[in-house]
C-alpha positions, -999 to +999 in steps of 0.1 A: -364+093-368-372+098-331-407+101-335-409+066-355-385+046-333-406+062-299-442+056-320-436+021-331-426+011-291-450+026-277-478+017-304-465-020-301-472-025-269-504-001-262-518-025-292-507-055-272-520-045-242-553-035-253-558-070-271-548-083-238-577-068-220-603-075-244-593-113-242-572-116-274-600-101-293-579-080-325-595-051-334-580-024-359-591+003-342-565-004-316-536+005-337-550+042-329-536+045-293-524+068-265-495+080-280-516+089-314-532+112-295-504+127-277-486+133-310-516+144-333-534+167-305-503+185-284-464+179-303-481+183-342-501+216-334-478+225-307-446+227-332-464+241-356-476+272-335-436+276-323-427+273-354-450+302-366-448+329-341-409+322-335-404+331-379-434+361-370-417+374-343-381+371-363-370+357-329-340+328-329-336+306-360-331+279-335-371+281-318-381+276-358-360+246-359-374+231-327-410+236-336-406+222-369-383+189-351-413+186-324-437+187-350-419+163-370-416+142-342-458+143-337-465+141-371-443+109-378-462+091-352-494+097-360-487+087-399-475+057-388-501+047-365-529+054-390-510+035-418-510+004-393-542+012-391-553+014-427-535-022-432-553-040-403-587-022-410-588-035-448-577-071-451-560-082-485-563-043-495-538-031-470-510-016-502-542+000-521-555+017-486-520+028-482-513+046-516-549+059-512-541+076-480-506+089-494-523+104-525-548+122-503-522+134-479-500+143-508-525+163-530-533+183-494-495+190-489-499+202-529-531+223-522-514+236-488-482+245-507-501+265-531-516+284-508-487+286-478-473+311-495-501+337-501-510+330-469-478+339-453-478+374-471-514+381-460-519+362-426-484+362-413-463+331-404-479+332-367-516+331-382-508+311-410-491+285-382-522+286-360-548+277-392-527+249-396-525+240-362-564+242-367-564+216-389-541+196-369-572+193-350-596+188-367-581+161-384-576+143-347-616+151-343-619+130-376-595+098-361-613+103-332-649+097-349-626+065-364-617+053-334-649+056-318-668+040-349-648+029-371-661-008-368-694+002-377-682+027-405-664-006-419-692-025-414-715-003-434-688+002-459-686-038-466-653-038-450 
């Protein structure tokens, strides 16, 4: 709940400000700001690689708890950033971009369920923890390649 009250704040007014500077100007790709970032590239991976070497290491149940609330807390505001995001960037198609994304991210939790647990009993929690972390990553390198060209990827897509 944190990480949406904090992300919507600061995403308001990072939005605002950068419309500011441009003149007014509204573009979508603005939604993706600092705090995006912040929460997708250091609290998302960073909680999930407590989280993983706290359970390997069968240290405190409390360090499992705090990775998984800091990556929580990352992870809420980046999803609510890019579903901003996916409403400004598609005009009159906002609610079908949204269930698009959230059947994507859904079947990825169901694929990454599947294969958690196999994982975990090969890999170890820590290992498993840092893949994930991984591809944390790579899916900010992706955003990234939205923010940078998003326009034009819209553009070319008719959108």
């Amino acid at each position: 709940m944190s990480g949406a009250f904090v992300g919507s704040r600061l995403s308001d007014r990072l939005l605002l400000r950068a419309r500011r500077l441009r003149g007014g100007d509204a573009k979508s790709e603005d939604r993706l700001t600092l705090n995006v970032w912040v929460a997708g590239c250091l609290f998302n991976p960073l909680g999930l690689l407590i989280f993983g070497w706290v359970v390997q290491h069968k240290l405190s149940f409390w360090g499992a708890i705090i990775g998984f609330g800091i990556q929580c807390f990352g992870n809420v505001q980046a999803v609510t950033a890019v579903t901003a995001y996916l409403v400004d960037s598609v005009p009159g198609r906002g609610a079908a971009a949204t269930a698009a994304a959230n059947f994507v991210r859904f079947l990825f939790a169901c694929i990454l369920t599947l294969i958690s647990t196999p994982m975990v009993a090969n890999l170890g929690a820590g290992w498993t923890a840092t893949l994930f972390a991984g591809l944390s990553w790579v899916g900010m390198l992706l955003l990234f390649i939205i923010k940078a060209r998003g326009e034009r990827i819209r553009a070319w897509s008719g959108y």
